[in-house]
C-alpha positions as CSV (number, residue, x, y, z in Angstrom):
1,X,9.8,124.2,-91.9
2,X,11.1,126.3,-89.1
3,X,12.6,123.2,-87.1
4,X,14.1,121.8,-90.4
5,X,15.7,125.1,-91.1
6,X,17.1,125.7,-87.0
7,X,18.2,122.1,-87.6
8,X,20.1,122.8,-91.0
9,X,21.9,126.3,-89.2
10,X,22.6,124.5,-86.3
11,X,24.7,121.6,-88.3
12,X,26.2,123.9,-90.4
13,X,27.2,125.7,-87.6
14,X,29.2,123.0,-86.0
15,X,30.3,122.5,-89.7
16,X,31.5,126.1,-89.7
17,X,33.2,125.5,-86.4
18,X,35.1,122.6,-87.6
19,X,36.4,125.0,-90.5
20,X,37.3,128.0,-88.7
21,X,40.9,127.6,-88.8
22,X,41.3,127.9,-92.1
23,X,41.5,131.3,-93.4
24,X,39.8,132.5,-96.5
25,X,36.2,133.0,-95.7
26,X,35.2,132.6,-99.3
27,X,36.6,128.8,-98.7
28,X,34.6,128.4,-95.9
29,X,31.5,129.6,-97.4
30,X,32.0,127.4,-100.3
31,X,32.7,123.9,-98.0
32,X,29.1,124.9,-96.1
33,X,27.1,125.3,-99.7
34,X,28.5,122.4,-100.9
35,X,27.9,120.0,-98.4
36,X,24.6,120.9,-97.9
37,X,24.0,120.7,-101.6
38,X,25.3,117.0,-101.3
39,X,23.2,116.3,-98.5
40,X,19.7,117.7,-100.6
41,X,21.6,116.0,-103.5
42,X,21.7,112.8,-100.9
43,X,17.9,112.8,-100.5
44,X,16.6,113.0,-103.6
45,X,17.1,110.3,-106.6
46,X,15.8,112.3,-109.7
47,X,16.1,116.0,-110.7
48,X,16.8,118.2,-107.1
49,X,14.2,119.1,-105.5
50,X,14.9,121.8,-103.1
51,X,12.7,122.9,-100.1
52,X,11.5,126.0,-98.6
53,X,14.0,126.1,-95.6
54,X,16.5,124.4,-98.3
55,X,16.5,127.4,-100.3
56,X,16.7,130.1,-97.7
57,X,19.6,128.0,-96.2
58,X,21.8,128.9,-99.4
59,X,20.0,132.1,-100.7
60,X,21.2,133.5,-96.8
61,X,24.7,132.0,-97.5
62,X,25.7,132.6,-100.4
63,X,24.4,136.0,-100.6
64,X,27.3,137.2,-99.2
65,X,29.6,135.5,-102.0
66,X,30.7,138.2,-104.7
67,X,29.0,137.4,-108.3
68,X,32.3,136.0,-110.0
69,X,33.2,133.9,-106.7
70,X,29.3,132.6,-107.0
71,X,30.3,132.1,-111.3
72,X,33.2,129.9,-110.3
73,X,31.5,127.7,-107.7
74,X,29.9,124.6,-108.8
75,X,26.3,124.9,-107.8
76,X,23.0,122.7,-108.2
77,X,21.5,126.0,-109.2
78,X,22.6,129.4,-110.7
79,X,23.7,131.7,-108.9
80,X,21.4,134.3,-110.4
81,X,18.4,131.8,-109.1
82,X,20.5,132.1,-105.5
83,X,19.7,135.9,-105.7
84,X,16.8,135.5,-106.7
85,X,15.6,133.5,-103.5
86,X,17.4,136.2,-101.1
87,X,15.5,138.8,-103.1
88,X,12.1,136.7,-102.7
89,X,12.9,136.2,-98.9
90,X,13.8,140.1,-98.7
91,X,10.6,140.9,-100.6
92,X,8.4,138.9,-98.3
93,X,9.7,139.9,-94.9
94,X,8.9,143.9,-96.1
95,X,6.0,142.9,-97.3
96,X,4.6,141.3,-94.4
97,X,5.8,144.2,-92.2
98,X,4.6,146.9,-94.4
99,X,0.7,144.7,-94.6
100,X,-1.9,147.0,-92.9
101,X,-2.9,145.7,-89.1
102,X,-6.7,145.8,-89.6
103,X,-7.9,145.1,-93.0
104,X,-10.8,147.2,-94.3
105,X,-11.3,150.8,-94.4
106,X,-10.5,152.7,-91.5
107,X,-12.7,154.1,-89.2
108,X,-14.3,157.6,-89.6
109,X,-12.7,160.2,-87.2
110,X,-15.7,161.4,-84.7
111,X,-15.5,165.2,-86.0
112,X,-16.0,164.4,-89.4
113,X,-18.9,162.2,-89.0
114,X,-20.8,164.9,-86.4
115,X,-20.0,167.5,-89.3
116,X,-21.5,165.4,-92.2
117,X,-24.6,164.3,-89.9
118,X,-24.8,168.3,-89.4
119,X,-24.4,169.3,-93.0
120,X,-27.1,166.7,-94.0
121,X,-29.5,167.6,-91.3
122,X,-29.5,171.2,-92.1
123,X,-29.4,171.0,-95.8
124,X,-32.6,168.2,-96.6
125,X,-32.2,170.3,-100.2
126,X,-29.1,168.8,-101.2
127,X,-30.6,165.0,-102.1
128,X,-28.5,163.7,-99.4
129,X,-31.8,161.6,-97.6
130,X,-29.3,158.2,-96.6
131,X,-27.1,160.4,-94.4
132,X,-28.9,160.4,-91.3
133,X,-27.7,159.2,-88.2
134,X,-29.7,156.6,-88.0
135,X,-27.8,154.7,-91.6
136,X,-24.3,156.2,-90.3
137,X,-22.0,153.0,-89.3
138,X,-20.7,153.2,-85.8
């Protein structure tokens, strides 16, 4: 999915190129989502069927498209299904940072265990017979 997707940038970008001397950026934008709609339009002979890579290509585009200009452009999906995609990509990226390194509980800091090991040792009253040192996890 990766290659297809540095593959789809890099054509578009030479696409891009190509269109740079015309002015009005919203043009530009709208020439880029529209030829690659033809080209997933191109593979396909039923209803669109739109890959991974294929819908980050236009949620990353066209996210920067106000809503009306998105309203007015003839699309192969809504726009609000566009933003939906960037938010999904959005969503995922955070999530994946914000995932814990280790799974699992964390480790016990050194002081607390030595103090709960004490407490249990010197208090055999309070019903606590499993802390011992020799049931504590390392």
């Amino acid at each position: 999915m990766l290659l297809r997707l540095s593959y789809m940038a890099l054509t578009n970008v030479f696409a891009f190129v190509r269109l740079l001397p015309m002015s009005d950026v919203d043009k530009d934008v709208e020439i880029l989502a529209l030829r690659h709609q033809l080209a997933v339009l191109q593979r396909q002979i039923d209803k669109p069927h739109l890959t991974t890579s294929d819908r980050a290509f236009l949620g990353a585009l066209l996210h920067r498209l106000p809503r009306p200009t998105l309203r007015q452009l003839h699309l192969i999906v809504s726009p609000d299904t566009i933003l939906r995609w960037h938010r999904d990509l959005l969503h995922r990226r955070h999530a994946k940072a914000s995932r814990p390194k280790r799974p699992g509980r964390p480790t016990t800091v050194r002081s607390i265990k030595s103090l709960v090991l004490r407490l249990a040792e010197e208090n055999a009253s309070w019903g606590y017979r499993r802390a011992s040192t020799a049931n504590w996890p390392p």
